[in-house]
N, C-alpha and C positions, 0 to 999 in steps of 0.2 A: 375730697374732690377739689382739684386746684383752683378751676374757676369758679367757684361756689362762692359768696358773700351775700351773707343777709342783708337785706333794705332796709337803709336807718329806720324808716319808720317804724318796722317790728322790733327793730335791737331798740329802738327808746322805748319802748311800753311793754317788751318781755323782758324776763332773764330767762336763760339757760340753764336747761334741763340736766339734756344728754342729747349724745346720738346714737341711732340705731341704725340699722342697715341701709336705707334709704333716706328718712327724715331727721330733721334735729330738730326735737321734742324743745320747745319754750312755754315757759308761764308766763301767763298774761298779768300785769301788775294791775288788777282790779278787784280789791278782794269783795267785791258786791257778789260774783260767779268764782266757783273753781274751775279755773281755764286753760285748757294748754292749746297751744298751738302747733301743729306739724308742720315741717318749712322742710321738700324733697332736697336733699343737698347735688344737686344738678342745676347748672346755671342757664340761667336765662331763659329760663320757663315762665308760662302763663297761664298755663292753661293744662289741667290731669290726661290731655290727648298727646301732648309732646313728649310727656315720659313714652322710654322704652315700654313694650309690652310687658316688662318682667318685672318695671321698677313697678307698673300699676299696678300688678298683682302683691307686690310687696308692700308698698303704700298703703293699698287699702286694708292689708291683716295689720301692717302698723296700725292704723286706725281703729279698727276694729278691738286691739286687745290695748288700747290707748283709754276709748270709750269704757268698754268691758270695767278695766281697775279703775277708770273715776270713778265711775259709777257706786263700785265696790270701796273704794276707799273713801266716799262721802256720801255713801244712801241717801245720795239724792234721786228726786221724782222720774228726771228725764234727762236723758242726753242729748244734746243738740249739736249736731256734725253738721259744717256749713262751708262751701266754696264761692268767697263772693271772689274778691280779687280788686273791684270798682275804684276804690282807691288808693290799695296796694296791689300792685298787679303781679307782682311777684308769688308763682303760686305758692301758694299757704291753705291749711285746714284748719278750720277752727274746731275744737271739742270743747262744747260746755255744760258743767254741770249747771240742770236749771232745777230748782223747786218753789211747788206754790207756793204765793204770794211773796218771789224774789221780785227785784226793782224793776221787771219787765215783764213778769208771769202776765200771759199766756203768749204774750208777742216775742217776735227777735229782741234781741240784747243792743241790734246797733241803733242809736239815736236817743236814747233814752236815758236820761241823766251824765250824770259827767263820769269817768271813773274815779276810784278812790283806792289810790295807792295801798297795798298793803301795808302796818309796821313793819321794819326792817326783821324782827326776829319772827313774826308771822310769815312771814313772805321767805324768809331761810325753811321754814320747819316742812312749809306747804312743797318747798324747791325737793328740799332732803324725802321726805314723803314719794313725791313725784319720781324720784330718780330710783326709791325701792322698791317702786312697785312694777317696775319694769326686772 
């Protein structure tokens, strides 16, 4: 997508996944949660109503078998799919894996502690993981 470019603020605190037909799948560099994040590569979006009719039906099955292998690839408790945007406005989905008693069980993830960088060879294996399971 020509006009496509990520919002510095997700290229500082993700890496790069992959892309799929719609979205470009990024991990979130906080290894408190296994997180990815969907970013539709169509620009200038804000909001899941601006996409095409077809890119939402595609987005949401990205999502869906996004959640699906986190879920499976870290048996964790619950999945948590989230569109805020507040202060990235750039639409983005968040998918996180949550389990009890993680640094925010039962509540959202946002405001709560600071994040904590993955190790760089953590943070490769969780990327490589991430990109096979698609």
């Amino acid at each position: 997508m020509p006009d496509f470019s990520l919002d510095k603020r997700l290229a500082a605190s993700t890496v790069y996944a992959l892309d799929l037909t719609v979205s470009r799948v990024l991990v979130m560099d906080d290894a408190r949660y296994p997180w990815l994040v969907l970013v539709p590569r169509r620009a200038h979006l804000t909001e899941l109503f601006e996409l095409s009719p077809t890119d939402r039906v595609l987005l949401t099955e990205e999502i869906a078998i996004a959640a699906e292998r986190l879920k499976a690839l870290t048996g964790c408790h619950k999945i948590n799919v989230a569109n805020l945007g507040n202060l990235v406005p750039q639409l983005h989905i968040h998918v996180i894996a949550r389990n009890i008693g993680d640094p925010a069980w039962a509540g959202p993830v946002w405001g709560v502690g600071e994040a904590v960088p993955y190790e760089p060879k953590a943070l490769e294996a969780f990327v490589h993981s991430v990109v096979h399971m698609f």
